[in-house]
C-alpha positions as CSV (number, residue, x, y, z in Angstrom):
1,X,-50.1,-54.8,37.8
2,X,-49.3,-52.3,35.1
3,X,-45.9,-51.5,36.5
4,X,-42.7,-53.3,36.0
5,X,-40.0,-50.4,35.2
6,X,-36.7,-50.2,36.6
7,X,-36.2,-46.6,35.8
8,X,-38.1,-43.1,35.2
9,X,-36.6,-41.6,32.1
10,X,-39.5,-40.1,30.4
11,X,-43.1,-40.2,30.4
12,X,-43.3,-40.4,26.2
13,X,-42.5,-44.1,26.6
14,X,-45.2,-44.8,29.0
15,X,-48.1,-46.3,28.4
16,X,-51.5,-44.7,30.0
17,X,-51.7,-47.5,32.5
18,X,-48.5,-46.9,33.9
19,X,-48.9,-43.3,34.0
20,X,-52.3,-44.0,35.9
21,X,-50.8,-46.9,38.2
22,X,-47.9,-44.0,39.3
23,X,-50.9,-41.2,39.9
24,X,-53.1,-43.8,41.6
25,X,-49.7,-44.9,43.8
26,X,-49.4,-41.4,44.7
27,X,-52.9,-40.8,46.2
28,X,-52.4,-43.2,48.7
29,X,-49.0,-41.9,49.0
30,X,-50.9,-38.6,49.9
31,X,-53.3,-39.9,52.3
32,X,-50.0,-41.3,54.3
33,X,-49.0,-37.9,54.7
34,X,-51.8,-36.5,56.3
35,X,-51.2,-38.9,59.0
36,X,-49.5,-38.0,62.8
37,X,-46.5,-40.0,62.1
38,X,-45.6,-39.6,57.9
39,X,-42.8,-42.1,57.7
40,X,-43.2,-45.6,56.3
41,X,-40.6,-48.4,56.2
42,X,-41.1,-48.9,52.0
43,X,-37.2,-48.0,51.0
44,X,-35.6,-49.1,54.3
45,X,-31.8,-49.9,53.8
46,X,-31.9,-48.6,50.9
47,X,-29.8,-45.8,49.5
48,X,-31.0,-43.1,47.3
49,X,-28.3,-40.3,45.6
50,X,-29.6,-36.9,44.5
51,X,-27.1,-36.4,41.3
52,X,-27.7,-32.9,40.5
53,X,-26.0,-31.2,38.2
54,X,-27.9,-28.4,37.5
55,X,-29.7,-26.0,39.8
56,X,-32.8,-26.8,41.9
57,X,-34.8,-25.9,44.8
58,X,-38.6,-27.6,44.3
59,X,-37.6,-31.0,42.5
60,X,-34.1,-31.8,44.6
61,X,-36.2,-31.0,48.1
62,X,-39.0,-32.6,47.4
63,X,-37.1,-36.1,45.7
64,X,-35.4,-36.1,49.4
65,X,-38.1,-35.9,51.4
66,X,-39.6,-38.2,49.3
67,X,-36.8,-40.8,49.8
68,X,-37.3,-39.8,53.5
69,X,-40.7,-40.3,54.4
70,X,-39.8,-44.0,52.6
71,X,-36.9,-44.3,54.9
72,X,-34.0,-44.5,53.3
73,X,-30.8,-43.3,53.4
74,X,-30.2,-40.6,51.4
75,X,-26.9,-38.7,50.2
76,X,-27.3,-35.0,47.7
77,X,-24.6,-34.9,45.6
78,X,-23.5,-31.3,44.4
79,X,-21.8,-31.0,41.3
80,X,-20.4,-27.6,42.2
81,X,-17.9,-29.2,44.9
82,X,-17.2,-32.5,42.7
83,X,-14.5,-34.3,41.1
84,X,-17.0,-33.4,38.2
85,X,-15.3,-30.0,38.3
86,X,-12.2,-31.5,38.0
87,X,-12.9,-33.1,34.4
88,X,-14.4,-36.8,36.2
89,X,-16.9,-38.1,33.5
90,X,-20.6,-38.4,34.4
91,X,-20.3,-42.1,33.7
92,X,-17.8,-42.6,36.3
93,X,-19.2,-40.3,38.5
94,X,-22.6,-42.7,38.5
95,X,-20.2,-45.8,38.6
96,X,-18.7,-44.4,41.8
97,X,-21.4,-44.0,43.2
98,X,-23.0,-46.8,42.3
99,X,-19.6,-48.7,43.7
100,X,-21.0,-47.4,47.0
101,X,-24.2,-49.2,46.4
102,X,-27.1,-46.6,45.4
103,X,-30.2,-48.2,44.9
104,X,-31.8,-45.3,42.9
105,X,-29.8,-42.3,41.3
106,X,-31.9,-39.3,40.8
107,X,-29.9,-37.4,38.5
108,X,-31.0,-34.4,36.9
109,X,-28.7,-32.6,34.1
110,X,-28.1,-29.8,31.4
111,X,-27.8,-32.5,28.5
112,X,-30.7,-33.9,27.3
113,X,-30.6,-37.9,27.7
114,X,-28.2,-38.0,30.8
115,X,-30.4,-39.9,32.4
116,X,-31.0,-42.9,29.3
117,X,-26.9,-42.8,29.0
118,X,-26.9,-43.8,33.0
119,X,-29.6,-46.1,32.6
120,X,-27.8,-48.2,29.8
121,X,-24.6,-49.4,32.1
122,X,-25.9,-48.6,35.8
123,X,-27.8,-51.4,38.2
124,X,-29.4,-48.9,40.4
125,X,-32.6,-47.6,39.3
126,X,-32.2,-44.1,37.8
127,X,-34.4,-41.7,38.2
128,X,-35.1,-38.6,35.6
129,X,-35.2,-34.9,37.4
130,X,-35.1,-33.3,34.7
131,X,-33.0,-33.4,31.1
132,X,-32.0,-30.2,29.3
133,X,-34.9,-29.4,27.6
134,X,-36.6,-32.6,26.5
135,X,-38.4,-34.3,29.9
136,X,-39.1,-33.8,33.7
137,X,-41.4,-36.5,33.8
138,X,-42.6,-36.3,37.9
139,X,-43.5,-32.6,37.3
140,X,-45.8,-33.7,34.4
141,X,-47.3,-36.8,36.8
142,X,-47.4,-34.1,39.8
143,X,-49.3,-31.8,37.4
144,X,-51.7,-34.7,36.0
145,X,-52.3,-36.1,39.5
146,X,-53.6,-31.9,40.5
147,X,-55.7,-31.8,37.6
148,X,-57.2,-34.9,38.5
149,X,-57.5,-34.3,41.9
150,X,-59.2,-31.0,41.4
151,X,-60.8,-31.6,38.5
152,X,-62.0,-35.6,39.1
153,X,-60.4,-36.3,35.5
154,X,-58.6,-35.5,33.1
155,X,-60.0,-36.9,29.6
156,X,-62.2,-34.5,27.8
157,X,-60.6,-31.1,29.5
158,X,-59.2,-28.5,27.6
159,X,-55.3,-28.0,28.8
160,X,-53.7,-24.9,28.1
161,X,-49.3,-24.5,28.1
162,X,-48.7,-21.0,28.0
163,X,-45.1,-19.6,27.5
164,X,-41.8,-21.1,26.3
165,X,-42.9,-24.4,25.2
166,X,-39.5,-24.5,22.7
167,X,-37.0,-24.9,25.4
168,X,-39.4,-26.5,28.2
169,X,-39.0,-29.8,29.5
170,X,-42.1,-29.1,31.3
171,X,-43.7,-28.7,28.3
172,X,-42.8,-31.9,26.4
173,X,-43.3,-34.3,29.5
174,X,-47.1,-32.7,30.4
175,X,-47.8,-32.9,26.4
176,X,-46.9,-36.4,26.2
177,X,-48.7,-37.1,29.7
178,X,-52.0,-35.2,29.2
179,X,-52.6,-36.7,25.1
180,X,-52.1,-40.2,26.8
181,X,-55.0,-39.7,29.4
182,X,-57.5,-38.1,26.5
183,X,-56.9,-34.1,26.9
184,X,-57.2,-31.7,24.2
185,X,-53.5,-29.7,24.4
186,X,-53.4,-26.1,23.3
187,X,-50.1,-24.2,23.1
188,X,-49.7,-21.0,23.5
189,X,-46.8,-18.3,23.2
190,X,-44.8,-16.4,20.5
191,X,-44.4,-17.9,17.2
192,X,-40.2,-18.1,18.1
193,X,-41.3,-20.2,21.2
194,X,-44.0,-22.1,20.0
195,X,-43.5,-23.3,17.0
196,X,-46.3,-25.5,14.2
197,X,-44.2,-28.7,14.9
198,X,-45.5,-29.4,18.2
199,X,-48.7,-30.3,16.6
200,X,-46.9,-33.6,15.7
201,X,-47.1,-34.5,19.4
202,X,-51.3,-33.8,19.4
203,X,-51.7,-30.2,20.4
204,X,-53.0,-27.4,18.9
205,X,-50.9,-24.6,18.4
206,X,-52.1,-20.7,18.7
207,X,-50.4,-17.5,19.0
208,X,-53.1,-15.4,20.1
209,X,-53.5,-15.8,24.2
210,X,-57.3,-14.6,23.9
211,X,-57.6,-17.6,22.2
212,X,-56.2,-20.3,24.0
213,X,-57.0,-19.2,27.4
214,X,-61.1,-18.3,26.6
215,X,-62.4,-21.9,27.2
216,X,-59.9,-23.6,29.2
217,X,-60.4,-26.0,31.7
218,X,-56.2,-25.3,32.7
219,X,-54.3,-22.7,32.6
220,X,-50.2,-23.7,32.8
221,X,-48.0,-20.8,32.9
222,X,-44.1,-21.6,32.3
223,X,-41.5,-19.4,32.4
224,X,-39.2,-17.9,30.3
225,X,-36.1,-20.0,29.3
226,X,-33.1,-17.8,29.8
227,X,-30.3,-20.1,30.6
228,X,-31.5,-22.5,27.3
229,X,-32.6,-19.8,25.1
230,X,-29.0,-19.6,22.3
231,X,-30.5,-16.0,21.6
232,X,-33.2,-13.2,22.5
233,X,-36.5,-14.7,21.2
234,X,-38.4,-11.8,21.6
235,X,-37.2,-8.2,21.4
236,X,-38.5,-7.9,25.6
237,X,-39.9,-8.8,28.5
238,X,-42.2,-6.0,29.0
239,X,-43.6,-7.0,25.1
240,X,-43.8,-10.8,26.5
241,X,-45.9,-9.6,29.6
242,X,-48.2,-7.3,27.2
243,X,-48.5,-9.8,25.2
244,X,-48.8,-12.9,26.5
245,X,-48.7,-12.7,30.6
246,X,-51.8,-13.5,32.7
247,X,-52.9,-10.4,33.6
248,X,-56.7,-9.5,35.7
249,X,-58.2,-8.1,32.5
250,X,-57.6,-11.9,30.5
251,X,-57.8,-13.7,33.3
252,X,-61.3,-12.2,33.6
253,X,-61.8,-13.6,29.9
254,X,-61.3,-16.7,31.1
255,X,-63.6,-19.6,32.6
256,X,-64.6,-19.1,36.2
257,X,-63.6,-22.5,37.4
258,X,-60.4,-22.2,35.2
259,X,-57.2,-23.5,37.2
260,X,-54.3,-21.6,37.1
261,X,-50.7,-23.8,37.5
262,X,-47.4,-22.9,37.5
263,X,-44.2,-25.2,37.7
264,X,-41.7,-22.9,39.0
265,X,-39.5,-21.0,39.5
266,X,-42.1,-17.8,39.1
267,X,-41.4,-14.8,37.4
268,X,-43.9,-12.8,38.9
269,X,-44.9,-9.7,36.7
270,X,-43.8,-11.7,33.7
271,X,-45.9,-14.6,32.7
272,X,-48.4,-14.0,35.3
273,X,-49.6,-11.0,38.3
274,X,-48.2,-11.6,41.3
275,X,-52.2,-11.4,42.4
276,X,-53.2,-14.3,40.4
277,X,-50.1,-16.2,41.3
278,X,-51.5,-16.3,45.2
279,X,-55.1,-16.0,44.4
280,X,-58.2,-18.8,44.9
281,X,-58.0,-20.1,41.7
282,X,-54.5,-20.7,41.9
283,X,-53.2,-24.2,42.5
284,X,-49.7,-23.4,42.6
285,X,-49.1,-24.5,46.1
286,X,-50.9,-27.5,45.9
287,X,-49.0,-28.6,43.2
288,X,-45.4,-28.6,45.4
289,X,-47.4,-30.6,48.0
290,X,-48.7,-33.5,45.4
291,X,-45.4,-33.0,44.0
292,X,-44.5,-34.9,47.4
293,X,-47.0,-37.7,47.1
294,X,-45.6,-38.4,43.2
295,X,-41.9,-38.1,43.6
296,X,-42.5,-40.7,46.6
297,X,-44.6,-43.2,44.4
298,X,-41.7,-43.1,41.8
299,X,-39.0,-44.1,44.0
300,X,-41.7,-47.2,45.5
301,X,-42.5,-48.0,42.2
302,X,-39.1,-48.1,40.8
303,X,-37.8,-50.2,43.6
304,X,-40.6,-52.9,42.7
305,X,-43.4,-51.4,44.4
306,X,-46.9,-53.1,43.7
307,X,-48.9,-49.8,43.3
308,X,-51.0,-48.7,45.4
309,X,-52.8,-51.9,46.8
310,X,-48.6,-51.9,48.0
311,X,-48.6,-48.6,49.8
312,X,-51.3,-50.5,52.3
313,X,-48.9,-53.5,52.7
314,X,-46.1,-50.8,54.5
């Protein structure tokens, strides 16, 4: 058994086996949900919260159904009609909450670490959905369990992040995840957004999209940064698209069994054409869907979940 966490904070501090043990968890996870009735008894009685304090539509949905199909009871909190708008720390708000007895708090927030702070002083299991712009650590086991899905594994491919890697959560948590299972990481984007350091993590780092994009096994587009960026990091959009968007002409450049992903939100027209966003080798979709399967492996796994010789057992 290669799981014993409490929490999901980040996936840098997992080890490969745990990361495999959550993706393996989530496969059976998947095949329950391609059954006539979806629903299994796993988080009965229990009570998961959905702190968010920042906007979402993907991640908060999916993190309740998730808690749903496991059958539990399950309350979204929204900041924006809070006591947290009346000055109400985060800690206390957590404390509160956990004074109503949560079992798992899935908190995602603006401030990088939110989720570590909660962890240090709360007994419910806390859940990370996202910090600022260091982790979102069930996209990055969403995105691994696609590759693997589609691809059969993922040690040995060539992975390609193409966009704002600087202010990307996205970015950090699928670097970390991918280097673990034995992909070769290439980064891709304007020199502002992507700089040298993030070799220290095990990528390579490029600034010409030709380049990165020629022999890749995976192509993951992220959007721009807006509400993290301090200042303009490029004189336009329009330049960003010319120069670095996924367009028909490079996609034809590229590999013909060459996935395309995409977290989202899409900026369609931006960092990629609307065309290749819906087109066959597009996995976009798929993604939300195993996104599902994950985010419902997390919360069994966090609760004390046996992996997925467990998922059987309910």
């Amino acid at each position: 058994m290669s799981w014993q966490r409490k929490h999901l904070l980040d996936i840098e501090s997992l080890t490969p086996e745990e990361i495999v043990t959550v993706l393996d968890t989530a496969r059976a996870f998947k095949a329950v949900g391609e059954r006539a009735i979806k629903k299994v008894p796993a988080l009965r009685g229990k009570t998961v919260i959905n702190l968010f304090v920042e906007p979402s539509t993907r991640t908060r949905i999916s993190f309740e159904l998730a808690a749903q199909r496991l059958t539990a009871d399950v309350i979204n909190f929204s900041a924006e009609v809070s006591s947290l708008k009346k000055g109400e720390t985060l800690k206390d708000t957590a404390r509160n909450l956990e004074a109503l007895n949560a079992d798992i708090i899935i908190i995602r927030h603006s401030a990088a670490g939110a989720p570590h702070f909660l962890a240090r002083f709360l007994r419910a299991s806390v859940v990370n959905a996202g910090d600022g712009a260091h982790e979102h650590p069930t996209q990055a086991l969403l995105d691994a369990f696609t590759i693997r899905e589609k691809k059969g594994k993922i040690a040995g491919l060539k992975v390609t992040i193409l966009g704002d890697i600087l202010y990307s959560r996205v970015a950090r948590s699928n670097i970390w995840a991918l280097t673990k299972l034995g992909a070769k990481v290439t980064l891709c984007g304007p020199p502002t957004l992507v700089p040298k350091a993030f070799e220290q993590m095990g990528c390579r780092v490029t600034h010409c999209v030709e380049e990165a994009i020629a022999d890749a096994d995976i192509i993951n587009l992220l959007r721009i940064q807006h509400e993290r960026q301090r200042k303009t990091m490029f004189p336009s959009l329009g330049e960003y698209t010319s120069l670095f968007g996924l367009n028909p002409a490079r996609l034809a450049q590229t590999r013909p069994e060459a996935l395309i992903m995409h977290p989202g939100p899409i900026n369609r027209g931006v960092e990629i054409d609307s065309d290749i966003a819906d087109g066959e080798r597009s996995v976009i979709l798929e993604q939300v869907t195993n996104g599902l399967a994950v985010r419902m492996a997390v919360l069994f796994l966090v609760n004390g979940g046996q992996g997925p010789q467990g998922v059987a057992a309910v």
